[in-house]
Structure formats: C-alpha cells, structure tokens
PyMOL commands that place a pseudoatom at each C-alpha (Angstrom):
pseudoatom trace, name=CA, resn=UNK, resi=1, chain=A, elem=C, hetatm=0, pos=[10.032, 1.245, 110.632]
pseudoatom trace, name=CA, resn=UNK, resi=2, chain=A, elem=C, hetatm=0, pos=[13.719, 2.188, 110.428]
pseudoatom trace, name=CA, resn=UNK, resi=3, chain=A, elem=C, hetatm=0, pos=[16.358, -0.174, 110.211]
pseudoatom trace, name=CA, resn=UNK, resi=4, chain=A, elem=C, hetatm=0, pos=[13.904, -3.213, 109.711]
pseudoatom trace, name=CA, resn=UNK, resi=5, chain=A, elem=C, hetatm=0, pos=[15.811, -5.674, 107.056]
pseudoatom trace, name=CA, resn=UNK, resi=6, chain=A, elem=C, hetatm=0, pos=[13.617, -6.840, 104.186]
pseudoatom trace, name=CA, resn=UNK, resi=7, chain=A, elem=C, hetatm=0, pos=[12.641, -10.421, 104.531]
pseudoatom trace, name=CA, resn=UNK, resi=8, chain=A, elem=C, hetatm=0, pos=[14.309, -12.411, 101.400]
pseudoatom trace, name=CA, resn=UNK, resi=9, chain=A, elem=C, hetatm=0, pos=[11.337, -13.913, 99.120]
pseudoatom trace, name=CA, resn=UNK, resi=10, chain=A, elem=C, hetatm=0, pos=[11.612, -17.690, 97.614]
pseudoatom trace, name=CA, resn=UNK, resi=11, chain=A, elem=C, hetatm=0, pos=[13.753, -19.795, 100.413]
pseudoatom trace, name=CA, resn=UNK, resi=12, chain=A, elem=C, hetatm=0, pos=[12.125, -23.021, 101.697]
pseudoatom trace, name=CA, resn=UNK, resi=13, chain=A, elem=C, hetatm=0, pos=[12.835, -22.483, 105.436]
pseudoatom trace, name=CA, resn=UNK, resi=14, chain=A, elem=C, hetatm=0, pos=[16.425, -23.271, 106.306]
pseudoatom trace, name=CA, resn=UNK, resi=15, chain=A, elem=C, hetatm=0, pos=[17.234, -24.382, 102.634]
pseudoatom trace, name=CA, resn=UNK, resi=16, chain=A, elem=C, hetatm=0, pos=[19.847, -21.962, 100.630]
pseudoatom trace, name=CA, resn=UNK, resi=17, chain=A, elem=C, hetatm=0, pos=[18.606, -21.550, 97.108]
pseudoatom trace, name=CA, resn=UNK, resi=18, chain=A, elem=C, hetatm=0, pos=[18.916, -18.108, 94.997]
pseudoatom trace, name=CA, resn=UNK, resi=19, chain=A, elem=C, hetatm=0, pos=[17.543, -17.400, 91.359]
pseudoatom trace, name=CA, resn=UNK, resi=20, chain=A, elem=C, hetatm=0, pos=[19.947, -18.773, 88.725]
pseudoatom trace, name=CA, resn=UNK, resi=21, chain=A, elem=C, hetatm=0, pos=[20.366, -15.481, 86.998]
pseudoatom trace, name=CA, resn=UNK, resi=22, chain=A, elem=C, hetatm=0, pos=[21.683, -14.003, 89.920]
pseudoatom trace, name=CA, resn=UNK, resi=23, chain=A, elem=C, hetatm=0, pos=[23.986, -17.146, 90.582]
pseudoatom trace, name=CA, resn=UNK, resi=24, chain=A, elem=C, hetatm=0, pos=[25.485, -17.286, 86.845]
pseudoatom trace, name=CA, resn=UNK, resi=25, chain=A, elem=C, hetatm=0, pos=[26.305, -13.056, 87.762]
pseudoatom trace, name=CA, resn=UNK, resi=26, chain=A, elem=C, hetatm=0, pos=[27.725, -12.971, 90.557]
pseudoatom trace, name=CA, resn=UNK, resi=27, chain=A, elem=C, hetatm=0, pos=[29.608, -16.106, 90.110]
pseudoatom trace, name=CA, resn=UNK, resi=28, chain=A, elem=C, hetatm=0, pos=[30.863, -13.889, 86.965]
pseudoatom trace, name=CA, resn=UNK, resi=29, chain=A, elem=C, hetatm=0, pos=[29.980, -16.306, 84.173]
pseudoatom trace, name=CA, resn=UNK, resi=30, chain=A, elem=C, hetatm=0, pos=[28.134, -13.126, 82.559]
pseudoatom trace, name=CA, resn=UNK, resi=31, chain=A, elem=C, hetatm=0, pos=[29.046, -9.227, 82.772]
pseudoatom trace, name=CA, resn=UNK, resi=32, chain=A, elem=C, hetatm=0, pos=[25.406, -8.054, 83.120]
pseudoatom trace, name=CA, resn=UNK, resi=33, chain=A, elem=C, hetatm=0, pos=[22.020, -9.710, 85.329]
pseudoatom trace, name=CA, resn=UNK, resi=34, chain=A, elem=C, hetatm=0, pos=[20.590, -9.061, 82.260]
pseudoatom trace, name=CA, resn=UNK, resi=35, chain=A, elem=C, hetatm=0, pos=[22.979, -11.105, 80.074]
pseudoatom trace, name=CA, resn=UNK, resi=36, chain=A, elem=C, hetatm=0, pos=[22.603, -13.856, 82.351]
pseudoatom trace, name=CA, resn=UNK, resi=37, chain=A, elem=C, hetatm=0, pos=[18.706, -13.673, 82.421]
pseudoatom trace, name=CA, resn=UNK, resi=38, chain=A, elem=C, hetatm=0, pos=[18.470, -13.754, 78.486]
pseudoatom trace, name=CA, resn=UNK, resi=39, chain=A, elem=C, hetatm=0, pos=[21.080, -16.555, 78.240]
pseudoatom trace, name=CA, resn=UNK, resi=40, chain=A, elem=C, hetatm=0, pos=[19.330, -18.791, 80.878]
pseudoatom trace, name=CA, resn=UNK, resi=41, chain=A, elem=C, hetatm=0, pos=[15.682, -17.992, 78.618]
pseudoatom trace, name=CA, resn=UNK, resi=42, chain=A, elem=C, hetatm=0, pos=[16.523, -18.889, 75.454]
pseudoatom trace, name=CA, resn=UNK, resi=43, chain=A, elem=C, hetatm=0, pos=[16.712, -22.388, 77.015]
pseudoatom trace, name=CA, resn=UNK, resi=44, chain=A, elem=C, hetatm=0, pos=[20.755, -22.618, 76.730]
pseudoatom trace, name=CA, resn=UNK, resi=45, chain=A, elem=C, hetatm=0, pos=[21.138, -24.035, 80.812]
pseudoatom trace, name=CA, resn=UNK, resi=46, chain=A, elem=C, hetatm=0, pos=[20.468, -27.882, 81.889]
pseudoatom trace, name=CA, resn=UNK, resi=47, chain=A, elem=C, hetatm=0, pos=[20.301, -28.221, 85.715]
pseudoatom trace, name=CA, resn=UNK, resi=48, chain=A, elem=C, hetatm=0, pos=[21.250, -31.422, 87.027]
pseudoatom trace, name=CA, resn=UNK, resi=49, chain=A, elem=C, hetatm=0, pos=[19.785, -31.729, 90.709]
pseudoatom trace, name=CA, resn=UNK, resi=50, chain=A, elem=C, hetatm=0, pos=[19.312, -35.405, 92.729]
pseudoatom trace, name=CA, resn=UNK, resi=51, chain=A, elem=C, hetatm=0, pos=[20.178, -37.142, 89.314]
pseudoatom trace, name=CA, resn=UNK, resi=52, chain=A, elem=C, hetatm=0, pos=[17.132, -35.499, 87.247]
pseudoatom trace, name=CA, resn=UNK, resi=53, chain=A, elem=C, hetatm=0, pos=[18.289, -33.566, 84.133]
pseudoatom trace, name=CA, resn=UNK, resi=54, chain=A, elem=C, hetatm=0, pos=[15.909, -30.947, 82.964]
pseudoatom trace, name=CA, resn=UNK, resi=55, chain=A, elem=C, hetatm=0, pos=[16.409, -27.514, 80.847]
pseudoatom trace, name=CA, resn=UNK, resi=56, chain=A, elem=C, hetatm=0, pos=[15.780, -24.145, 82.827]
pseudoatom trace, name=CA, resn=UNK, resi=57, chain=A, elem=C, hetatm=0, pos=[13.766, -21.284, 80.661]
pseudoatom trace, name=CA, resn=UNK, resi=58, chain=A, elem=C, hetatm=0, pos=[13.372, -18.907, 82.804]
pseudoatom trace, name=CA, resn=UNK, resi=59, chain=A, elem=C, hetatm=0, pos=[15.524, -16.743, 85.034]
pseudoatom trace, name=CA, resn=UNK, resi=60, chain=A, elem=C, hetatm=0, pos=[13.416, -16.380, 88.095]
pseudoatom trace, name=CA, resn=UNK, resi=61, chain=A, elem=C, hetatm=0, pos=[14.362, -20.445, 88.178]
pseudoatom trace, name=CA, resn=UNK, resi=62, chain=A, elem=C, hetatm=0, pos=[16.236, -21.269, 91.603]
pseudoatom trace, name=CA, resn=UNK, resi=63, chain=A, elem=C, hetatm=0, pos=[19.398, -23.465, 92.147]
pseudoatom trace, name=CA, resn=UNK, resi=64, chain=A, elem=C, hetatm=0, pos=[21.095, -24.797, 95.629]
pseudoatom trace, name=CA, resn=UNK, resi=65, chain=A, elem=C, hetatm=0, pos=[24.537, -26.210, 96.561]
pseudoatom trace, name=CA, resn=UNK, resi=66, chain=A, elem=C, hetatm=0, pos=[24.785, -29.717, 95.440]
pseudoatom trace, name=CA, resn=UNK, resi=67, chain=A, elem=C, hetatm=0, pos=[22.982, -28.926, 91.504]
pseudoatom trace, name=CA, resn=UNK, resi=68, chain=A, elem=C, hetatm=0, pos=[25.099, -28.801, 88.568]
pseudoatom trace, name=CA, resn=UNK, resi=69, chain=A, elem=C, hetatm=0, pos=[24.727, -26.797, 85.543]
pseudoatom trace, name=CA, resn=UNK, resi=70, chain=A, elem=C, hetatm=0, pos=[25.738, -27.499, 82.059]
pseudoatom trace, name=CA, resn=UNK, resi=71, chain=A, elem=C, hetatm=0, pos=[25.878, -24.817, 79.630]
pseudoatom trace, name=CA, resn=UNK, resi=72, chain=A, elem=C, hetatm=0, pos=[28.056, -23.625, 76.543]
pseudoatom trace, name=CA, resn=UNK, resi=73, chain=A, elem=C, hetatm=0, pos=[29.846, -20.394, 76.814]
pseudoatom trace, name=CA, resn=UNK, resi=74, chain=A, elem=C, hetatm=0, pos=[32.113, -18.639, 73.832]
pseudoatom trace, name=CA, resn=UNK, resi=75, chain=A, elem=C, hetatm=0, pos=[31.950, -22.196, 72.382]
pseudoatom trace, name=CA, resn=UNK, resi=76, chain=A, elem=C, hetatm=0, pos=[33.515, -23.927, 74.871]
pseudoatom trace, name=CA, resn=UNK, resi=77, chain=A, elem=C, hetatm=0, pos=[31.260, -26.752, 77.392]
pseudoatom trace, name=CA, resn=UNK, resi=78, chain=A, elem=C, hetatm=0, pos=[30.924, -25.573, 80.774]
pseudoatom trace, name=CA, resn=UNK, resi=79, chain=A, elem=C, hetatm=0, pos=[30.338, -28.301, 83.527]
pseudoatom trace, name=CA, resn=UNK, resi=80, chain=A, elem=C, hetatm=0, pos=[29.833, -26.507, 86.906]
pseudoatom trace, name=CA, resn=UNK, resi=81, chain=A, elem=C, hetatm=0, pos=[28.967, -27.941, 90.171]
pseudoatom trace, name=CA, resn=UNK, resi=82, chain=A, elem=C, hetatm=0, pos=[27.168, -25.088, 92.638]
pseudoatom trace, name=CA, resn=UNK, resi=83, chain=A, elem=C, hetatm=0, pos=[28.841, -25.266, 95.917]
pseudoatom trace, name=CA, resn=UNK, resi=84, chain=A, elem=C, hetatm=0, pos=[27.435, -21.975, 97.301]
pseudoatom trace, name=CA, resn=UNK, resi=85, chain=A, elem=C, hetatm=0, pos=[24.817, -19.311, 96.828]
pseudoatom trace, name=CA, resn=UNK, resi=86, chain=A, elem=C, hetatm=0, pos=[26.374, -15.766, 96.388]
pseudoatom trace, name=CA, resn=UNK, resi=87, chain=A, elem=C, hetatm=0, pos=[25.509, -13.090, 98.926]
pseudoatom trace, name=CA, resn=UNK, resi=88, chain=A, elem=C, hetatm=0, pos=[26.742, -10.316, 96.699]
pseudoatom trace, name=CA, resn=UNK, resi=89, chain=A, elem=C, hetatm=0, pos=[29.153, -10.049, 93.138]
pseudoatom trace, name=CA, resn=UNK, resi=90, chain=A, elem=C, hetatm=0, pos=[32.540, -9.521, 94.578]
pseudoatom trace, name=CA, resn=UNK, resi=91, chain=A, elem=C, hetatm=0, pos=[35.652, -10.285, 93.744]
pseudoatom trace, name=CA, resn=UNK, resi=92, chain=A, elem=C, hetatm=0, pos=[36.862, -13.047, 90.740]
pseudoatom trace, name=CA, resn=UNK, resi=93, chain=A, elem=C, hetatm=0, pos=[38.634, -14.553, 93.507]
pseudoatom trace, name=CA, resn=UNK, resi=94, chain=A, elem=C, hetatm=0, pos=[35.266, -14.879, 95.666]
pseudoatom trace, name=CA, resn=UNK, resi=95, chain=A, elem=C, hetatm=0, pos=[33.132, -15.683, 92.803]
pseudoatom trace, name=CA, resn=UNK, resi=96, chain=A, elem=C, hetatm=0, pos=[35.820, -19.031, 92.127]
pseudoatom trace, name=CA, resn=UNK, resi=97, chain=A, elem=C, hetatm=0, pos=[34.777, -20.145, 95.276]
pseudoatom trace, name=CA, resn=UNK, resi=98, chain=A, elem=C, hetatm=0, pos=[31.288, -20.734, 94.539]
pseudoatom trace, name=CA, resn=UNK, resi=99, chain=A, elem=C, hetatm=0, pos=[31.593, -23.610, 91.811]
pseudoatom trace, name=CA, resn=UNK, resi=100, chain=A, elem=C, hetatm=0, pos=[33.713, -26.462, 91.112]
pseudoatom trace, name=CA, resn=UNK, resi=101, chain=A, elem=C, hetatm=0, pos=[34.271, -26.517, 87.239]
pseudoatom trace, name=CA, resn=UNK, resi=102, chain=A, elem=C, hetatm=0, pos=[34.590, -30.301, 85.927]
pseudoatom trace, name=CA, resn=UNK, resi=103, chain=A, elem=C, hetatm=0, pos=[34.987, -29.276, 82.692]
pseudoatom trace, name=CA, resn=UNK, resi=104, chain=A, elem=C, hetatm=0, pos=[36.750, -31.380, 80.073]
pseudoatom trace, name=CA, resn=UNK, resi=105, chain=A, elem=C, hetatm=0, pos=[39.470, -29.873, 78.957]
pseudoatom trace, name=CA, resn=UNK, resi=106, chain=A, elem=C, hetatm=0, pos=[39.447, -27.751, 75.832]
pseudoatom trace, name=CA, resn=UNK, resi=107, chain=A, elem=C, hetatm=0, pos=[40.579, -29.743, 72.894]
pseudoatom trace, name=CA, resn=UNK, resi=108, chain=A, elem=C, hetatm=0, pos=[44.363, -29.105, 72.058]
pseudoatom trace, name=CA, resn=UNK, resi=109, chain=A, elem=C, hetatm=0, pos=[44.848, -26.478, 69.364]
pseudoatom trace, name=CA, resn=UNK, resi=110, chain=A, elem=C, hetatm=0, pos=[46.389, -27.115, 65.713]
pseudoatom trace, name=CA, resn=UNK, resi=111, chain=A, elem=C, hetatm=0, pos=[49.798, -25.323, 65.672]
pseudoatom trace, name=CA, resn=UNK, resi=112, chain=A, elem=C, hetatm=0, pos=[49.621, -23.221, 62.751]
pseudoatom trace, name=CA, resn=UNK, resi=113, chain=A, elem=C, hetatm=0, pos=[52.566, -22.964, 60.625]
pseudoatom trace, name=CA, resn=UNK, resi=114, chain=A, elem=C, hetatm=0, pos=[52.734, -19.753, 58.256]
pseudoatom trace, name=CA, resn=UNK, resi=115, chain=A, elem=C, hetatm=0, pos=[52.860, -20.867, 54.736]
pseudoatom trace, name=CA, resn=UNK, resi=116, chain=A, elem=C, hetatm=0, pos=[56.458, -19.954, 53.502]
pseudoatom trace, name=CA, resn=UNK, resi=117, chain=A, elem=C, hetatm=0, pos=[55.913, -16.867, 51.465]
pseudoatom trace, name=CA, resn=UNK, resi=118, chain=A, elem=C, hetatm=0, pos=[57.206, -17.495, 47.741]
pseudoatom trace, name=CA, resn=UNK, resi=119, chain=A, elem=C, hetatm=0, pos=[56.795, -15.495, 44.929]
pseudoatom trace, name=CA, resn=UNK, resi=120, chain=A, elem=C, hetatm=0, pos=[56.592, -17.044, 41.328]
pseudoatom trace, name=CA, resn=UNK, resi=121, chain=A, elem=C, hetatm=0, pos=[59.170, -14.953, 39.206]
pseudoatom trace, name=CA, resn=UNK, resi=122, chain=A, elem=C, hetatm=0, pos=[57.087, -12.547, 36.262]
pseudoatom trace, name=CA, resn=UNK, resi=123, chain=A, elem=C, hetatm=0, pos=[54.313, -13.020, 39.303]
pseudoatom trace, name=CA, resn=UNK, resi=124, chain=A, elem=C, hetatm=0, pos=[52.655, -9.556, 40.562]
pseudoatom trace, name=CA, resn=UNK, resi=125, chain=A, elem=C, hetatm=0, pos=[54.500, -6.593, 41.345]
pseudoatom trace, name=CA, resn=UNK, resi=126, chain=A, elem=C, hetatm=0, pos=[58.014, -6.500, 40.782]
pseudoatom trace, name=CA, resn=UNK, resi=127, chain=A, elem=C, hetatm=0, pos=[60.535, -6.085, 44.206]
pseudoatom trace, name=CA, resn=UNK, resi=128, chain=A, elem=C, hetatm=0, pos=[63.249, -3.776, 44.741]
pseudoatom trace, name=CA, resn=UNK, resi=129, chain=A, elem=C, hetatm=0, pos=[65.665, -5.940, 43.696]
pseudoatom trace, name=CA, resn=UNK, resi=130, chain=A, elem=C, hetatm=0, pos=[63.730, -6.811, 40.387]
pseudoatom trace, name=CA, resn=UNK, resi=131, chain=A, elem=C, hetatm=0, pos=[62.835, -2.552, 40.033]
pseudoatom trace, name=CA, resn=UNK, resi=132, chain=A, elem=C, hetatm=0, pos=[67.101, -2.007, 40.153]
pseudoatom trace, name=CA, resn=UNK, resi=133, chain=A, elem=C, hetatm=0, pos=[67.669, -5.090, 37.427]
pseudoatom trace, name=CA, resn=UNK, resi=134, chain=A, elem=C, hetatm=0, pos=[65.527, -3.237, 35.155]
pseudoatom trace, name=CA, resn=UNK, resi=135, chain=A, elem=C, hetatm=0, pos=[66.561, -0.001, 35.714]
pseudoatom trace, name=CA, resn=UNK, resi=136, chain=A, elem=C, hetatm=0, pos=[70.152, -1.249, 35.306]
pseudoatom trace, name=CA, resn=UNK, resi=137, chain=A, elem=C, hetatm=0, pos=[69.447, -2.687, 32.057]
pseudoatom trace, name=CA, resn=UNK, resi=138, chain=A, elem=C, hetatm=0, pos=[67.647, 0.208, 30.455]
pseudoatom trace, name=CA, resn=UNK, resi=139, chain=A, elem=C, hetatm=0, pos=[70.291, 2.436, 31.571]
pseudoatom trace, name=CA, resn=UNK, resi=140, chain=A, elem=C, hetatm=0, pos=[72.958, -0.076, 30.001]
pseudoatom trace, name=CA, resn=UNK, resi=141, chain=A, elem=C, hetatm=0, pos=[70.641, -0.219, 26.434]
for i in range(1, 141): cmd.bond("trace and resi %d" % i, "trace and resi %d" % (i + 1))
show_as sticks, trace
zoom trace
C-alpha cells in the first residue's frame, strides 16, 4: 500500500504517552537519543506520576503530560513537569514549551577575588626594574 501511515506502537487508546528517551531529546535536555537512552539506564531519572515516586531504568519506559521528572544534569537538580509529548525535535523555542521547570534556583556563586599579586624582594626571578639596578651598579663598580 502507498501512502498508508504506520500505526504508532505503545499508546493506551486516546491517552498521549511517548518513550522517555525520546521525550528528554526532543525536549533538548540531551544532544543525542542515544545520550538520553544511556542517561535514563544507568538509573539517573525518578518519575513522579499520581503521587508515586519510582526510578526509570530503561529507555523504552513511557511518560504523559501531568508526570514529573527529577534528574541531575551538569551538576545542577533538574525538576521538570511534562506538559506535552513531542511530535518531532524542533526548535529550542518549541522544545521550552513542553515542560515547566520548577527548579530551585542554582545556589549563588562565591565572588572570587584575585589574590593581590606580591612578590617577596630576593624572591624568584628578578624584574626589569631589579635587572637595570644591577646592571647600574656593576657598571658604577
């Protein structure tokens, strides 16, 4: 048959759910599927749905609107509600509009002041100014 469209495995009929792989990629949490699949089996994703907390391992795992997913990315605790399932990986601005993030803030960062730099006289290589004073007094011995 031409033009027949492929029937889309794993939905409970009239229920929007897609695999959680596929979710955390095209809602661009992840570069690659395959990123996504390896970081969702080494057990690093908690899916919250109907107030039941339990820890996904594997990537063929399916999530729908209304779950929320708790994971740590680039060390930094990621609290994301699903509000949609993607139909394709498009745009960032697209892809924003398929979570709510109710993160906590990152935690405000120490200002770093540069130590002043000072240099014990005698102490490690000498500078111009100290390379002149001795070249003035051996000239003047």
């Amino acid at each position: 048959m031409t033009g027949a469209k492929p029937v889309q495995q794993g939905n409970v009929a009239g229920e929007e759910s897609q695999r959680i792989d596929q979710w955390l990629w095209r809602a661009r949490f992840f570069k690659t599927r395959t990123l996504a699949a390896k970081f969702v089996s080494d057990g690093n994703v908690r899916v919250t749905r109907n107030g039941d907390t339990t820890r996904i391992d594997k990537a063929s795992a399916n999530i729908r609107p209304g779950d929320t997913l708790v994971f740590t990315r680039n060390d930094h605790l990621k609290i994301v509600a699903v509000l949609a399932c993607a139909p394709r990986r498009g745009p960032a601005s697209e892809a924003q509009q398929l979570y709510e993030d109710q993160s906590p803030p990152p935690p405000p960062r120490e200002k770093r002041t540069p130590p002043a730099f000072e240099r014990e006289k005698g102490a490690g290589r000498p500078t111009k100014k100290d390379r002149r004073a001795i070249a003035a007094l051996k000239a003047g011995e």
